[in-house]
N, C-alpha and C positions, 0 to 999 in steps of 0.2 A: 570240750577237748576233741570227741572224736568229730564233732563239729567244724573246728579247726582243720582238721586232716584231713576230712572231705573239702573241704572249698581250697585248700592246697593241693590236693589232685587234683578236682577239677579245673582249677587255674593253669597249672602245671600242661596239663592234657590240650588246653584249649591254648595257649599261646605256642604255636609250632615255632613260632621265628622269634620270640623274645626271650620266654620262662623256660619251656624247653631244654632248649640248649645251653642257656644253664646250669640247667639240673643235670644235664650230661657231663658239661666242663666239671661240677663239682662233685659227682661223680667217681669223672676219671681221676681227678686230683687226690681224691682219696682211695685210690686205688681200686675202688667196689665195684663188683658187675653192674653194666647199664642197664638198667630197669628202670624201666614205667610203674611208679608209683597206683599201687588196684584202688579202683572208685570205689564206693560204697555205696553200695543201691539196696534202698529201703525196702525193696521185696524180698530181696537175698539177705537175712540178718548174716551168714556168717562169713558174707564180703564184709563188712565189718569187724571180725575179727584178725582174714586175710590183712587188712588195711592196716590195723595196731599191731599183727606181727610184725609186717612189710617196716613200717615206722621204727619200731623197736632196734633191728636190723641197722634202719639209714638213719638212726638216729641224728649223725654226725654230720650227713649230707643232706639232710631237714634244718638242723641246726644253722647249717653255712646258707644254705638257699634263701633264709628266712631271714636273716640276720643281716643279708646283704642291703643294701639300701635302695640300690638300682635296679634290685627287683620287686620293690614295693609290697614284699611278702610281709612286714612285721607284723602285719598284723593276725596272722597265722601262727605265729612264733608262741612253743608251749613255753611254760616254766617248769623250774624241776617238781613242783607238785603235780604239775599235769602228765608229767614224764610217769612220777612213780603210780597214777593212777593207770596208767597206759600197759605198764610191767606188769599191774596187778591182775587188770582184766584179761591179758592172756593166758594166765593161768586156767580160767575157765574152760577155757575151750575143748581142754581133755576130757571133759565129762560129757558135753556136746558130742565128742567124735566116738566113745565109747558106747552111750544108748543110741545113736544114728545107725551103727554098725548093726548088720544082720545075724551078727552073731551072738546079741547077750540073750540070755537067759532068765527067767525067775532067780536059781539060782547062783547067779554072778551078779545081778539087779540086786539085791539087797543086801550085798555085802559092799557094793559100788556104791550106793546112797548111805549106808552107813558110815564110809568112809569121806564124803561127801559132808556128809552131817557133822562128823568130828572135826574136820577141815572148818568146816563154817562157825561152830564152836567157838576155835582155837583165835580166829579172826576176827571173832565179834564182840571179845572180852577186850575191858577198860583198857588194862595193860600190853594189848595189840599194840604193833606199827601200822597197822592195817589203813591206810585215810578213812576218816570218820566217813567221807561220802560212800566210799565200799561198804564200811562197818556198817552202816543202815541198810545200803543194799541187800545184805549177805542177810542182814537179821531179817527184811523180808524176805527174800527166800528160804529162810530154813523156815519159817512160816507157812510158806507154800509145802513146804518140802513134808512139815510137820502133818499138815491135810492131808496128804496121800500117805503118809503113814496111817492117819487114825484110819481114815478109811481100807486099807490092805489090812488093821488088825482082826475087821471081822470077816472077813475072805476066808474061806475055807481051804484056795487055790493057797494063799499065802500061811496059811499053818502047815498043810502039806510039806510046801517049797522051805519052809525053816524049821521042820524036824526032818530035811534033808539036809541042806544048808548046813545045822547044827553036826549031823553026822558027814558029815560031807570032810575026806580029809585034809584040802586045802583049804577048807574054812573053819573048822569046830575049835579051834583052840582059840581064836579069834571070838569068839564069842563066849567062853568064860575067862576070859582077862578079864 
């Protein structure tokens, strides 16, 4: 799917005089600011994410683009499972933009993964809506996520950090629920 989205921008991008101006006309039709559709370049992962926002957004004018005949997109064209896995994956990205940030800490790091952890939980159980292809995703990451746990429990840096954490009083109560 995000597959799809890439060879739809790049298609997009590379016909100035046919796909183009399409995607403008459909576009203006729906009323939405003119934008150029962001590439996804494999060095950059969270152009990647940019891309599935962007999509999310022009849903409608993905939709129309793609759907048209005469622009020979169909085969770009998501379906609504590809859509809700699309919604899904942007969720992510707020964890991304929070440990990139110069400002977390030990203490805001493990109550950020914790909450992370619960998230991923909540999403990897039977009775989830979550798409099964997320579901396994999620369930390997918290796998991952799991590893740097075991490893922070024999840290001395991270005993420290969570008999502060613990008394800390935007987090302490948070940790005896």
């Amino acid at each position: 799917m995000s597959f799809q989205l890439h060879k739809l921008s790049f298609a997009l991008v590379n016909s100035i005089m046919i796909l183009l101006p399409a995607w403008k006309a459909c576009l203006v039709e729906l009323s939405c600011a003119v934008r150029i559709m962001p590439r996804n370049v494999q060095t950059c992962w969270n152009l990647t994410y940019d891309m599935l926002q962007f999509s999310l957004k022009y849903k409608d004018a993905i939709k129309m683009v793609t759907t048209d005949l005469a622009n020979s997109l169909w085969k770009y064209e998501l379906n609504n499972n590809e859509w809700l896995i699309v919604k899904e994956l942007v969720i992510l990205k707020d964890g991304t933009e929070f440990f990139s940030q110069g400002s977390p800490n030990l203490a805001n790091l493990i109550p950020a993964m914790d909450h992370i952890d619960k998230d991923f939980t909540m999403k990897t159980q039977a009775n989830s809506k979550t798409h099964p292809a997320i579901q396994h995703t999620l369930t390997l990451a918290k796998k991952t996520l799991n590893w740097y746990y075991s490893l922070t429990d024999e840290s001395e840096v991270y005993q420290i950090v969570m008999a502060i954490s613990v008394l800390h009083p935007q987090h302490k109560l948070e940790y005896f629920k």
